[in-house]
PyMOL commands that place a pseudoatom at each C-alpha (Angstrom):
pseudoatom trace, name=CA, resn=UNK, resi=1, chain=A, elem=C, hetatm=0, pos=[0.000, 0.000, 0.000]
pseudoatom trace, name=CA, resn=UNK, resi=2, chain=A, elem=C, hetatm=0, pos=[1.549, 3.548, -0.985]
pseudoatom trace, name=CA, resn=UNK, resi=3, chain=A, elem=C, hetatm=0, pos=[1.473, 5.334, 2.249]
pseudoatom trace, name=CA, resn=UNK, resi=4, chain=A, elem=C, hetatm=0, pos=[1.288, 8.710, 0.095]
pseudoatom trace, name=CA, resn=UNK, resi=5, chain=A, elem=C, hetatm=0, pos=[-1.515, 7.719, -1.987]
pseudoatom trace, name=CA, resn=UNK, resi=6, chain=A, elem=C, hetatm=0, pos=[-3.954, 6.826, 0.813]
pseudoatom trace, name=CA, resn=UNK, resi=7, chain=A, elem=C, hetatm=0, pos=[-2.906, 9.602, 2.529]
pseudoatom trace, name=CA, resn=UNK, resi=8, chain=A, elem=C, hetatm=0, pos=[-3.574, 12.001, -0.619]
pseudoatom trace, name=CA, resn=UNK, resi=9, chain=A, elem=C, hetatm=0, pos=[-7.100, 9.926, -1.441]
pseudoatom trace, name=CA, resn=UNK, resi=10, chain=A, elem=C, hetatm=0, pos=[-7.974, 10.596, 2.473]
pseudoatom trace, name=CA, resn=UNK, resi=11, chain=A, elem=C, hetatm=0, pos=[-7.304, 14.639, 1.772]
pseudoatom trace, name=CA, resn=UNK, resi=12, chain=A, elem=C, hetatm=0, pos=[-9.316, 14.540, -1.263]
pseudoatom trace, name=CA, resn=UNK, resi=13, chain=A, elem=C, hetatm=0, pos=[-11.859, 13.314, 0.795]
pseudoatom trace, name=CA, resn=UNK, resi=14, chain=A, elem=C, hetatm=0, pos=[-11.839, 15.398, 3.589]
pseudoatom trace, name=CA, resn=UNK, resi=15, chain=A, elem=C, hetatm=0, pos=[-12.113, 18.946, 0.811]
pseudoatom trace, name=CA, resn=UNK, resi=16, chain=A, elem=C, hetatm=0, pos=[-15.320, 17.088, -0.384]
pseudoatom trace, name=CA, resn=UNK, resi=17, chain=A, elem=C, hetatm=0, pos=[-16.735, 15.964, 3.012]
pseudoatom trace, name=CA, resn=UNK, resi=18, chain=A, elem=C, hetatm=0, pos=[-16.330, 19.577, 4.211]
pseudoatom trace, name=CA, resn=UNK, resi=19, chain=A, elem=C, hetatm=0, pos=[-18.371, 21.321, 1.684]
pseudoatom trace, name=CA, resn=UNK, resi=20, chain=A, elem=C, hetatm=0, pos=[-20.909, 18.504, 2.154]
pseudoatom trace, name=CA, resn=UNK, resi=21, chain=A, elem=C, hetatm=0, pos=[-20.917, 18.070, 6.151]
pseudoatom trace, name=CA, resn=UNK, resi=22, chain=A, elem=C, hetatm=0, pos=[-24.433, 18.645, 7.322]
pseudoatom trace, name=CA, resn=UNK, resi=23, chain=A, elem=C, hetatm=0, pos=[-26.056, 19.256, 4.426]
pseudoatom trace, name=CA, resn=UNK, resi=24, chain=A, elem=C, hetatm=0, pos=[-29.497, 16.926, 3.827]
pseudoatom trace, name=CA, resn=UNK, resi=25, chain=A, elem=C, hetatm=0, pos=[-29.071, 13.999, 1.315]
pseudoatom trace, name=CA, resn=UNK, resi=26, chain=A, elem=C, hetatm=0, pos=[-31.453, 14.809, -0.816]
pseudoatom trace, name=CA, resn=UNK, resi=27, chain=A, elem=C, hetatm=0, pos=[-31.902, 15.316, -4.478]
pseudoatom trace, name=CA, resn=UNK, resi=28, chain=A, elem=C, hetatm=0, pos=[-30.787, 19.272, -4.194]
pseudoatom trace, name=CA, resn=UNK, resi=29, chain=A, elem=C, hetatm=0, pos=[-27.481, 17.843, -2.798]
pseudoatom trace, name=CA, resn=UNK, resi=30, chain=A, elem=C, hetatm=0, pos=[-27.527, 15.363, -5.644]
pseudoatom trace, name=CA, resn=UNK, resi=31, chain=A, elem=C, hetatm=0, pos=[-27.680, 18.175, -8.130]
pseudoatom trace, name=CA, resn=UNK, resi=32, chain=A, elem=C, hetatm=0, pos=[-25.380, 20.356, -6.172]
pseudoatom trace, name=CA, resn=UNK, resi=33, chain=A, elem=C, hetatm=0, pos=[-22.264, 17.808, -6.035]
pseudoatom trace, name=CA, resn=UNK, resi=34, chain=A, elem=C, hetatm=0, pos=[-23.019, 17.124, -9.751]
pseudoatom trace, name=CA, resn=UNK, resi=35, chain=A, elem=C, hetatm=0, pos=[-22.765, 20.983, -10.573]
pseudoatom trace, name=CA, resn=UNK, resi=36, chain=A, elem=C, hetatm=0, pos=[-19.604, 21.730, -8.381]
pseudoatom trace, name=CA, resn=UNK, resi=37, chain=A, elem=C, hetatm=0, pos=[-18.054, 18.386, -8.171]
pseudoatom trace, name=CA, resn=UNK, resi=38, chain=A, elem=C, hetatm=0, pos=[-19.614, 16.160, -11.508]
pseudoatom trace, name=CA, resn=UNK, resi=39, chain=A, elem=C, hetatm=0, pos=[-17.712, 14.345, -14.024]
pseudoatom trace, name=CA, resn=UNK, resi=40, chain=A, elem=C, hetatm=0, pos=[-16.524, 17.234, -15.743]
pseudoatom trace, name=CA, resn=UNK, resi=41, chain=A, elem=C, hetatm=0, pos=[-14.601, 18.368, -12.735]
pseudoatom trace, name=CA, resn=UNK, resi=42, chain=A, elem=C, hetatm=0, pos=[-11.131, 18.202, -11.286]
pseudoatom trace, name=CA, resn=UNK, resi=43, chain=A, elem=C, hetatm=0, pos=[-12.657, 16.771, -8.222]
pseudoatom trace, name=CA, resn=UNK, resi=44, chain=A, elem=C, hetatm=0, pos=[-14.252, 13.962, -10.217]
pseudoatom trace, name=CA, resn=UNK, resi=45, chain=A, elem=C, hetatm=0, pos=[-10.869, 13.613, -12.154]
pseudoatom trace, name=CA, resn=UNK, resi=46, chain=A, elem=C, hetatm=0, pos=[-8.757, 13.624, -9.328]
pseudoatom trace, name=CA, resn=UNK, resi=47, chain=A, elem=C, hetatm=0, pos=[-11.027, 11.091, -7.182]
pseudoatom trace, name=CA, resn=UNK, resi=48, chain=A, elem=C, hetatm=0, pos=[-11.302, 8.908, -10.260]
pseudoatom trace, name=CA, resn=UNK, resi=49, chain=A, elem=C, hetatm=0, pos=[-7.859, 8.406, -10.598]
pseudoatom trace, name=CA, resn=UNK, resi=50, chain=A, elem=C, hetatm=0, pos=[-7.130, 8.133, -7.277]
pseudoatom trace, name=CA, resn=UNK, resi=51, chain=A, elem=C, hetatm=0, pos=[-9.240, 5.554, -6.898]
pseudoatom trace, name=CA, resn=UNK, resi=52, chain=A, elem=C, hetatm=0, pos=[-7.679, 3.682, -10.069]
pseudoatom trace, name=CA, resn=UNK, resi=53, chain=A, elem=C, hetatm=0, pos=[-4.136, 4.353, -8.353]
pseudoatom trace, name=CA, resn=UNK, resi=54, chain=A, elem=C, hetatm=0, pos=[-5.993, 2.623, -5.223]
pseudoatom trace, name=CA, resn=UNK, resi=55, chain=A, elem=C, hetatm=0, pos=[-6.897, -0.712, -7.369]
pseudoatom trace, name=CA, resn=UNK, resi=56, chain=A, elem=C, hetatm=0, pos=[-3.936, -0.887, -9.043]
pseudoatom trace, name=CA, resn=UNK, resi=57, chain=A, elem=C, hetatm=0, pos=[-1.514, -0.802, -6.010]
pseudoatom trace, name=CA, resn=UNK, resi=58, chain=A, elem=C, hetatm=0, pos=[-3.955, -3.320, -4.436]
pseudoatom trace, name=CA, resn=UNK, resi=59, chain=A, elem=C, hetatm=0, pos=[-5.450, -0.969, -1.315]
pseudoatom trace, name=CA, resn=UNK, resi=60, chain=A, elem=C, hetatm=0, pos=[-8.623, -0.559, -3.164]
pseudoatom trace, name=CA, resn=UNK, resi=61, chain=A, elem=C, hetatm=0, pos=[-11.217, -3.071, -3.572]
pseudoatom trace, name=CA, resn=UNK, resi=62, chain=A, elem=C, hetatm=0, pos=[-9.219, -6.016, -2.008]
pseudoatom trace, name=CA, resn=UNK, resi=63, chain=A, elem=C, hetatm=0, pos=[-11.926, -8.391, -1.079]
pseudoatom trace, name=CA, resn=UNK, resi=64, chain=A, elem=C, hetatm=0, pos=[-14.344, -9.927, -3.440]
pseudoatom trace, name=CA, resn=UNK, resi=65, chain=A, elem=C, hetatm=0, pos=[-17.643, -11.599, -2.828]
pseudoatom trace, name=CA, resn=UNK, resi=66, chain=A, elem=C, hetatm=0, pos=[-20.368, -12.274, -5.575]
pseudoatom trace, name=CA, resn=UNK, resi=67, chain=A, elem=C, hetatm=0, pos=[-18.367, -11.359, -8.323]
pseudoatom trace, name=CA, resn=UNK, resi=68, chain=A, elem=C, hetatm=0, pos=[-17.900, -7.747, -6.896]
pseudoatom trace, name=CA, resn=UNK, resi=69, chain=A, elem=C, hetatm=0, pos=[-14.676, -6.247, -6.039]
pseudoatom trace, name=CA, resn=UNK, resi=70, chain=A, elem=C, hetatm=0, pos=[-15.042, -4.079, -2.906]
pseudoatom trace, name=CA, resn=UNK, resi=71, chain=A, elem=C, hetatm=0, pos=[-13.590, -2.518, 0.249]
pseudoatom trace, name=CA, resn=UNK, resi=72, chain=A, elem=C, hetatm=0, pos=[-14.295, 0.100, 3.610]
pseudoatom trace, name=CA, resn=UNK, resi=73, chain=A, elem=C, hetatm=0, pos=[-10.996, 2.395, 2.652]
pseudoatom trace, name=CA, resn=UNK, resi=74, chain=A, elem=C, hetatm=0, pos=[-11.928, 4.667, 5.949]
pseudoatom trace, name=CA, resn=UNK, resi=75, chain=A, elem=C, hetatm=0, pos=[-14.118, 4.303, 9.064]
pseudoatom trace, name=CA, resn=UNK, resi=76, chain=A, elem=C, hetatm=0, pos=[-16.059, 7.098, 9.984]
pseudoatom trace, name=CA, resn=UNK, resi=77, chain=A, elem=C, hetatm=0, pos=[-13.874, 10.054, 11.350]
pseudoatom trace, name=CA, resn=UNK, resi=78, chain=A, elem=C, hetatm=0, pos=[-13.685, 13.360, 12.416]
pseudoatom trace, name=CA, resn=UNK, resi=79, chain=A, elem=C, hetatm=0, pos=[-11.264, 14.748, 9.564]
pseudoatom trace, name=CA, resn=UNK, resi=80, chain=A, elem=C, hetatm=0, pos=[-13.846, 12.698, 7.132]
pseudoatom trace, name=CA, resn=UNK, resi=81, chain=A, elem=C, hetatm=0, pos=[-16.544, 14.711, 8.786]
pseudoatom trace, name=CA, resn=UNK, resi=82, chain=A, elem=C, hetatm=0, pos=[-18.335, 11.259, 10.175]
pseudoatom trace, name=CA, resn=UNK, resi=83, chain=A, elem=C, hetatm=0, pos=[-18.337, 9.488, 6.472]
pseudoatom trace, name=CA, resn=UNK, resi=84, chain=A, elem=C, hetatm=0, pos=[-16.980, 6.563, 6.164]
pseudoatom trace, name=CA, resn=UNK, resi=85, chain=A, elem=C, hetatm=0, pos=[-15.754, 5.560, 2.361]
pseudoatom trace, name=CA, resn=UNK, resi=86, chain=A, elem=C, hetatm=0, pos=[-16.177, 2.508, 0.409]
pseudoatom trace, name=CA, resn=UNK, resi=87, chain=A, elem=C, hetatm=0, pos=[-15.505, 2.044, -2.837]
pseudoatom trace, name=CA, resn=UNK, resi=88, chain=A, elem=C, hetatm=0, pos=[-16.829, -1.114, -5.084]
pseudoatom trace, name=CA, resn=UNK, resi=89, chain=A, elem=C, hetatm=0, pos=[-15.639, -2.301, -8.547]
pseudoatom trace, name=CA, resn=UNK, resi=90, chain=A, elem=C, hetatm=0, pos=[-18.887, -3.947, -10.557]
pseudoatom trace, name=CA, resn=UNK, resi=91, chain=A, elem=C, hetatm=0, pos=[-19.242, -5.072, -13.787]
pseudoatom trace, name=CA, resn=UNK, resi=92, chain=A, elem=C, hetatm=0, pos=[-22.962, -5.536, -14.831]
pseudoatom trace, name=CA, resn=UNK, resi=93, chain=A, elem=C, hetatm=0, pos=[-23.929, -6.879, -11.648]
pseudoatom trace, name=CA, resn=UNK, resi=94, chain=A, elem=C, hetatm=0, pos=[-26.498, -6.379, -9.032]
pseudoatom trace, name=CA, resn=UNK, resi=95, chain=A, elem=C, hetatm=0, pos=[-25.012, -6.034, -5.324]
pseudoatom trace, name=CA, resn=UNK, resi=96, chain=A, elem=C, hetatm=0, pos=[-26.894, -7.061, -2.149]
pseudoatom trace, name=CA, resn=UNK, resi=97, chain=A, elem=C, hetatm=0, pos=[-29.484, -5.395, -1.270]
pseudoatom trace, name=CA, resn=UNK, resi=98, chain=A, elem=C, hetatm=0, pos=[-29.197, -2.894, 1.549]
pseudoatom trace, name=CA, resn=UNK, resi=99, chain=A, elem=C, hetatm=0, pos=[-30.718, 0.251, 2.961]
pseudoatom trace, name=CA, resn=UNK, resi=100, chain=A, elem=C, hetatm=0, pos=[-29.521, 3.568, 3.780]
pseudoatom trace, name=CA, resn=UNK, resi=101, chain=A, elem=C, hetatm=0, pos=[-30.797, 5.015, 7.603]
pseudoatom trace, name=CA, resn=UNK, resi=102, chain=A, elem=C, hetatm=0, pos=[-28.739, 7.741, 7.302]
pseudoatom trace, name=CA, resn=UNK, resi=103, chain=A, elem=C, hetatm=0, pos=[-28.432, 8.054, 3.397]
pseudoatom trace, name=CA, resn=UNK, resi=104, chain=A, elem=C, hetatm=0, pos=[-25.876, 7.232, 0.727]
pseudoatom trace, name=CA, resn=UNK, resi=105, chain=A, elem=C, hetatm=0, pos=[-23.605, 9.489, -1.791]
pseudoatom trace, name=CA, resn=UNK, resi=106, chain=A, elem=C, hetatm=0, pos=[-22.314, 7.320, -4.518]
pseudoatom trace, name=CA, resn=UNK, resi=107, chain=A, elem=C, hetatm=0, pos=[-19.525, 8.795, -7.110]
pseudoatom trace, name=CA, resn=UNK, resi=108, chain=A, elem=C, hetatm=0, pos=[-20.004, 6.704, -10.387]
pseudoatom trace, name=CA, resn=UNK, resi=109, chain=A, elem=C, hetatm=0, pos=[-16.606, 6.282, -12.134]
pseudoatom trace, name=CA, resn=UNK, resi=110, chain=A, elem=C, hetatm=0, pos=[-17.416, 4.347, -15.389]
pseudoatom trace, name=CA, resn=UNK, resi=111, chain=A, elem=C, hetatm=0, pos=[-14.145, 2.763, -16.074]
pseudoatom trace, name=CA, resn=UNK, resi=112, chain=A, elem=C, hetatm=0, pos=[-15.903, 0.467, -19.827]
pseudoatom trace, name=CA, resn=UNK, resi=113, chain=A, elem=C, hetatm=0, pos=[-18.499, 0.826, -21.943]
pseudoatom trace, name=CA, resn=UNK, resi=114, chain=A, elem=C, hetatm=0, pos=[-21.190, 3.570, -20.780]
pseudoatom trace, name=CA, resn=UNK, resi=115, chain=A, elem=C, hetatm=0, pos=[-20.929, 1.745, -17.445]
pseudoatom trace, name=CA, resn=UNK, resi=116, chain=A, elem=C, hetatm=0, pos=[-24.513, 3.183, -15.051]
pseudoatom trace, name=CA, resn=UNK, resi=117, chain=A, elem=C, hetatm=0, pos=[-24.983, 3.044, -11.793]
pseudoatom trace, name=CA, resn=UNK, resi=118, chain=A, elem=C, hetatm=0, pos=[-28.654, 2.469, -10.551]
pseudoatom trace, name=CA, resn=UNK, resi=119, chain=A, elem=C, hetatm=0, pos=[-29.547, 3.575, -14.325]
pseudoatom trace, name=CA, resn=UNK, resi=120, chain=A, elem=C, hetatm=0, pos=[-27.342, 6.762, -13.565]
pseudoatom trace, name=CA, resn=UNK, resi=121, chain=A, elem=C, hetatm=0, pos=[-24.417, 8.187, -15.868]
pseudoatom trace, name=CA, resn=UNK, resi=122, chain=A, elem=C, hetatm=0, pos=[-20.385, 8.952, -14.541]
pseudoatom trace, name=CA, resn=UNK, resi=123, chain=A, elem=C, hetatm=0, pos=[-21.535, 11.425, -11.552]
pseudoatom trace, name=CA, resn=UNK, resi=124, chain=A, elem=C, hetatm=0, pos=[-22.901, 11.175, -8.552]
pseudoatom trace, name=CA, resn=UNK, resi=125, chain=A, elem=C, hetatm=0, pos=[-25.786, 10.313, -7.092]
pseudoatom trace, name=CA, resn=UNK, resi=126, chain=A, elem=C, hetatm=0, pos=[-27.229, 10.667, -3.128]
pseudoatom trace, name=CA, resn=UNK, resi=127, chain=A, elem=C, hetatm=0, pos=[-29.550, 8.414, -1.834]
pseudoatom trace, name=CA, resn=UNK, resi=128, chain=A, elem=C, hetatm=0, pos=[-32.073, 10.102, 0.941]
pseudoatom trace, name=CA, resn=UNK, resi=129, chain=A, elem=C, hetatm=0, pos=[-31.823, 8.838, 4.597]
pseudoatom trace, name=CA, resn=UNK, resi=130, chain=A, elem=C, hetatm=0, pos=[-34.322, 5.407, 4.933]
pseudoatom trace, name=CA, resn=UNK, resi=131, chain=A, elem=C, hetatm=0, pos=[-33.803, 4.826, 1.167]
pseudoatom trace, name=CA, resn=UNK, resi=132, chain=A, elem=C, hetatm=0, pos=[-33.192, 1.349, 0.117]
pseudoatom trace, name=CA, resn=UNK, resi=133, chain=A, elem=C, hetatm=0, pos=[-31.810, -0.655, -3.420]
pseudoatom trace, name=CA, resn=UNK, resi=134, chain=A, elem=C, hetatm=0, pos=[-29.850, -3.128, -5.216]
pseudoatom trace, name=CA, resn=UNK, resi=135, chain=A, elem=C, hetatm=0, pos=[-26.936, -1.947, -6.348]
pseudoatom trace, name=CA, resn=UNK, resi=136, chain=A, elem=C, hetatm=0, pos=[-26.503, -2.279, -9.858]
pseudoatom trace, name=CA, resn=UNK, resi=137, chain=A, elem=C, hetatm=0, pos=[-23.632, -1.381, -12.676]
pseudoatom trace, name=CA, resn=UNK, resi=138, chain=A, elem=C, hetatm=0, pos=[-25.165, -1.833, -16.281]
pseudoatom trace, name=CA, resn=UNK, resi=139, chain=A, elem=C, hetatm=0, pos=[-23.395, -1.742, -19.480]
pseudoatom trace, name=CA, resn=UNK, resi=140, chain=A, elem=C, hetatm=0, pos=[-20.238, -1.853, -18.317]
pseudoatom trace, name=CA, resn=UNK, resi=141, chain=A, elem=C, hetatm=0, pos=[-18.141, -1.930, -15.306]
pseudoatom trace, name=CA, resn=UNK, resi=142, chain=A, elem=C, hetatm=0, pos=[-17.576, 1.036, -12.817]
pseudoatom trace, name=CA, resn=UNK, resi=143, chain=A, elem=C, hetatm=0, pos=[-15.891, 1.772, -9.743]
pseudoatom trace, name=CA, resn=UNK, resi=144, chain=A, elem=C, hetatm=0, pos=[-18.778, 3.296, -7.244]
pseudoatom trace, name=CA, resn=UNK, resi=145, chain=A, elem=C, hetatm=0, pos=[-17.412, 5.411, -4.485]
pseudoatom trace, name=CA, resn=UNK, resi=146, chain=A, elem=C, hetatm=0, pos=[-19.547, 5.117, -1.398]
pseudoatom trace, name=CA, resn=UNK, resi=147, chain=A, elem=C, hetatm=0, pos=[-19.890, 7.704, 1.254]
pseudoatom trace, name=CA, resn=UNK, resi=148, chain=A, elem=C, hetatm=0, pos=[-22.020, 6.650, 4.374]
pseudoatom trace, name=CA, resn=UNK, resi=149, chain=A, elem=C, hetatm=0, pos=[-22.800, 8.962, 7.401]
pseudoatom trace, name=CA, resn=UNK, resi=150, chain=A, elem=C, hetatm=0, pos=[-21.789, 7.524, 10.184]
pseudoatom trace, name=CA, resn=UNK, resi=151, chain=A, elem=C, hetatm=0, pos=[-20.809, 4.103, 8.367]
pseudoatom trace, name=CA, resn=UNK, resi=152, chain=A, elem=C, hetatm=0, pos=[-24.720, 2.822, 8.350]
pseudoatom trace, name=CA, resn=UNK, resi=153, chain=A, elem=C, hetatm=0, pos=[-25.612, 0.831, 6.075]
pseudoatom trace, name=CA, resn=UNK, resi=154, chain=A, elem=C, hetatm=0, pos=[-28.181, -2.324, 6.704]
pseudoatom trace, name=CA, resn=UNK, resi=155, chain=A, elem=C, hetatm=0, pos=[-28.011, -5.193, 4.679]
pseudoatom trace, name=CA, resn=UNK, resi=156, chain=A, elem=C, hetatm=0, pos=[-31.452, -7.463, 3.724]
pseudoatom trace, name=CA, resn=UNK, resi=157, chain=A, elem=C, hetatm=0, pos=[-31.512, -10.556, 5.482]
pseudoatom trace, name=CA, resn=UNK, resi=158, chain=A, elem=C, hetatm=0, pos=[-31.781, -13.282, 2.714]
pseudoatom trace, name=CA, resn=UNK, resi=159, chain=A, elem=C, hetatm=0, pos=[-35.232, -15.082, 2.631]
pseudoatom trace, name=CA, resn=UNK, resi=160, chain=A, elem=C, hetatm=0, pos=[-35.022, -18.587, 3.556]
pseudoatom trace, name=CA, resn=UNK, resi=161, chain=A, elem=C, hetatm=0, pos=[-36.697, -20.961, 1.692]
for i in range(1, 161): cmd.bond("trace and resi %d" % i, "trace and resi %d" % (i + 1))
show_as sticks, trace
zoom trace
């Protein structure tokens, strides 16, 4: 693991979680972050290939389950402003599905084809508090950056037959 990567990926980070502490998840954030910070940006840019860096030198995604690449980079913390991050590697694939209590931001990073997210282009997208879904990357695979209040995130039980 490159010490000055993670380190540089966690200050990334920290500029976004700033502008975004306290703020409602809700679909004005959603179109905020992809005004300011969208896939045209340098904060997209930089995040994107920071988290590329991340997979290559094998600190990203570095468990798999399901056919999905995946990983909790940071806990919550205080310099994250109480998100923890996660970032995911799918290729059209449906994840587990989970809810949000406290809402979800996603960053969609299609890496081939017009990889979507949820049905959603390269961008992000922020899931209310209470909000529930399968995660799914169509068309493509993607790296999904996830950031979660608090670290909540509930996952169904599976139904037993």
């Amino acid at each position: 693991m490159s010490n000055l990567s993670l380190a540089r990926f966690k200050e990334q980070l920290a500029a976004l979680t700033a502008d975004i502490a306290g703020r409602p998840l809700d679909a004005a954030l959603d179109g905020w972050l992809n005004a300011h910070h969208g896939a045209a940006s340098s904060t997209y840019a930089a995040l994107k290939q920071s988290c590329q860096a991340g997979v290559a030198e094998g600190w990203l995604c570095e468990r798999e389950g399901g056919g999905i690449r995946y990983g909790r980079i940071f806990k919550p913390a205080p310099e994250l402003h109480g998100f923890s991050v996660d970032v995911v590697d799918m290729r059209d694939i449906a994840g587990p599905h989970h809810s949000h209590p406290n809402g979800e931001i996603d960053l969609v990073m299609p890496l081939e084809g017009e990889a979507r997210f949820d049905g959603r282009p390269a961008g992000w997208v922020v899931m209310p508090p209470g909000s529930a879904h399968r995660p799914t990357v169509s068309a493509g695979r993607a790296l999904v950056l996830y950031l979660l209040p608090e670290g909540r995130i509930d996952f169904t039980k599976a139904a037993t037959t």
